[in-house]
matplotlib code that plots the C-alpha trace (Angstrom):
import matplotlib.pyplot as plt

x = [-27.8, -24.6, -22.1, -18.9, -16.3, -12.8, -12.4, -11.7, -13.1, -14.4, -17.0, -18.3, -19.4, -19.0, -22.6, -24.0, -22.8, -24.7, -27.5, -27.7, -27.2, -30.4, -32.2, -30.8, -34.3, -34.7, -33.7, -33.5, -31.2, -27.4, -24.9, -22.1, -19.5, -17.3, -14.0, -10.5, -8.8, -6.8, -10.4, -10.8, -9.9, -11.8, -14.8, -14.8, -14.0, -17.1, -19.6, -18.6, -18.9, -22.0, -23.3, -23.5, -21.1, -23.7, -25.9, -22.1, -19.9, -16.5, -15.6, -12.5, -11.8, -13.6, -13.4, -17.1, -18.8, -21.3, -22.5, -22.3, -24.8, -26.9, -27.6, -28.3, -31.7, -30.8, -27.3, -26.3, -23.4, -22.7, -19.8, -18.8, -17.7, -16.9, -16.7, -19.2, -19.2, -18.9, -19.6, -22.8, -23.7, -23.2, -25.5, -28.2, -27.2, -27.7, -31.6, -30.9, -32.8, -30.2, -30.1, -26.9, -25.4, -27.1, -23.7, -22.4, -21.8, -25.0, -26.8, -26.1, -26.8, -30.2, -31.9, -34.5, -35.8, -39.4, -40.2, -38.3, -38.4, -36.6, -33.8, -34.1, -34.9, -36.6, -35.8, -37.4, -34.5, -34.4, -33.3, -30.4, -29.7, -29.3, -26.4, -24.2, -23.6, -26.9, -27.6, -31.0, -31.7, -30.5, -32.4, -35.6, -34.9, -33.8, -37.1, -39.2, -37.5, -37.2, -41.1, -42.1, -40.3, -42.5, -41.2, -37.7, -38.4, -39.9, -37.0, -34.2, -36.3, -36.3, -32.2, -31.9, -33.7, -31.8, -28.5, -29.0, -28.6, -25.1, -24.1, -21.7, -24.2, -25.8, -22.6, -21.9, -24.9]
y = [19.9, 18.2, 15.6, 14.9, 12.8, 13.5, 15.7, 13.2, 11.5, 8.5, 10.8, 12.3, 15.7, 17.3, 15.7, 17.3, 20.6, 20.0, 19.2, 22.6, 24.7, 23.3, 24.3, 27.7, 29.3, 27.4, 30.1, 28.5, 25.9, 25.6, 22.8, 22.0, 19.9, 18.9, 17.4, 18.4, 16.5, 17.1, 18.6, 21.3, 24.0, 22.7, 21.9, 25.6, 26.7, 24.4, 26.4, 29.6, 28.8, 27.1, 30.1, 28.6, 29.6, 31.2, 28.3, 26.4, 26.3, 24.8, 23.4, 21.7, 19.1, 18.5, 17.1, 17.9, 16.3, 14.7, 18.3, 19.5, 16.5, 17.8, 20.9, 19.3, 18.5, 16.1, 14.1, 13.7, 10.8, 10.5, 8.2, 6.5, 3.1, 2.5, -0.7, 0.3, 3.9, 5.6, 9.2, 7.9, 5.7, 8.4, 10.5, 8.2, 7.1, 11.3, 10.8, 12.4, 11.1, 10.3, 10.4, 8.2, 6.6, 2.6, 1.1, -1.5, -0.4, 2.4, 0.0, -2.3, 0.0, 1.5, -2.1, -3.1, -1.4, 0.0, 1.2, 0.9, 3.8, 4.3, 6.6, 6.0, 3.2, 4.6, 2.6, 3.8, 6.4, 7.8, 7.7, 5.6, 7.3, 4.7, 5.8, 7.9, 10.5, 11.0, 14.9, 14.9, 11.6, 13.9, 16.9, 14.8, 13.2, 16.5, 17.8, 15.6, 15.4, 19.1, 20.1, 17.8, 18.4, 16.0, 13.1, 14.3, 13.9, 10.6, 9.2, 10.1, 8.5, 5.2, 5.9, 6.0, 3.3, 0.9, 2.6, 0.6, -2.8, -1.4, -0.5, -2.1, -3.9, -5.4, -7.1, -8.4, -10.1]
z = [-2.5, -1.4, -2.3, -1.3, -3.1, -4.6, -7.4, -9.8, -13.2, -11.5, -8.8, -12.2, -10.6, -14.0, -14.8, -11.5, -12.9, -16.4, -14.6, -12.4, -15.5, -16.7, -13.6, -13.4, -13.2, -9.2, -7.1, -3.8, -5.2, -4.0, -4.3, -2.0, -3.0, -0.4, -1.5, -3.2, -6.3, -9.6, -11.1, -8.7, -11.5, -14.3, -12.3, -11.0, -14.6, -15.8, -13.3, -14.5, -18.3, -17.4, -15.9, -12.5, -10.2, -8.2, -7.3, -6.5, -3.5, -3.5, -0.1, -0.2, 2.0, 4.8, 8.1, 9.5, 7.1, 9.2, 10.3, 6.8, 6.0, 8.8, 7.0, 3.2, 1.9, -0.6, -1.3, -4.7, -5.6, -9.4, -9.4, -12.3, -10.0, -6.1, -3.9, -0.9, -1.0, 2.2, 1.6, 0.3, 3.1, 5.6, 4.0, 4.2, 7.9, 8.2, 6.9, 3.4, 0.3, -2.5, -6.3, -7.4, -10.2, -10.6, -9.9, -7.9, -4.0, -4.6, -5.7, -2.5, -0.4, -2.4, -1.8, -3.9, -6.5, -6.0, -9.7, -12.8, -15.8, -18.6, -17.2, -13.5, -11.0, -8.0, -4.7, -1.1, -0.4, -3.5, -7.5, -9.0, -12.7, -14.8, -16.7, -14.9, -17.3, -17.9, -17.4, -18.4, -16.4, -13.3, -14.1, -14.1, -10.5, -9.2, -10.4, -9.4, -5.8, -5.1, -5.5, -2.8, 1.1, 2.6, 0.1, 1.1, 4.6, 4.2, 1.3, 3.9, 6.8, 4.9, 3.9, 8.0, 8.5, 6.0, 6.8, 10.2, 8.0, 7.6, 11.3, 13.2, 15.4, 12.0, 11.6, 15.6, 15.3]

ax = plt.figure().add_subplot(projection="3d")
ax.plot(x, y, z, "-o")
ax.set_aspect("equal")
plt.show()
């Protein structure tokens, strides 16, 4: 699991953090989290209270991210609010399947929505939370996402695919 963002309030990776401590039991789960802000300590301090420092790596900041992406299975982007978020839309240029925050800018670059629950909308590259401090909301998307590689492979195929709307030759045209 990856996602990259500043260590601040707005990225929300706090929630991400809940969220792992109540999947604790998936062994061959890890989280990267690429990025450096004014939350580094508390969001450390939160893994080790939540009994997660284990599953957690702290990368700082990065400057080959798109190789780190390379090696992820799923990207994970909690924010709170963003304009067009580009961490995000690398990720899916890189072929990875996303759960996100439903918020403006994710949700632009999600495209339509395919199905519509109660907690989650589920759109052809992956799940947009519908609040997005909603642990529980996460821990069901993460769930159902992880026990199937062959719908990862084919979420982050689609995330490639409508990446491309996005590229520069989308907009010289």
């Amino acid at each position: 699991l990856l996602s990259s963002g500043e260590l601040i309030k707005r990225k929300n990776h706090e929630t991400i953090l809940k969220a792992l401590s109540q999947l604790k039991e998936l062994s061959n789960v890890h989280y990267l989290l690429c990025g450096h802000g004014a939350l580094d300590t508390y969001l450390r301090d939160l893994a080790e209270q939540l009994g997660i420092s284990h599953m957690v790596t702290f990368a700082g900041y990065r400057e080959d991210i798109l190789k780190i992406l390379q090696t992820a299975d799923l990207f994970l982007f909690p924010s709170y609010q963003e304009g067009l978020p580009m961490a995000l839309l690398e990720a899916m240029a890189s072929g990875l399947p996303v759960i996100c925050s439903d918020i403006r800018g994710s949700r632009d670059l999600m495209g339509p929505v395919l199905k519509e629950l109660p907690d989650q909308k589920q759109c052809a590259g992956g799940i947009m939370i519908k609040q997005a401090d909603n642990t529980d909301g996460y821990v069901q998307a993460l769930q159902q996402l992880l026990d199937t590689a062959a719908e990862l492979k084919h979420l982050g195929q689609q995330n490639a695919l409508r990446s491309n709307d996005f590229s520069i030759q989308a907009y010289n045209n």
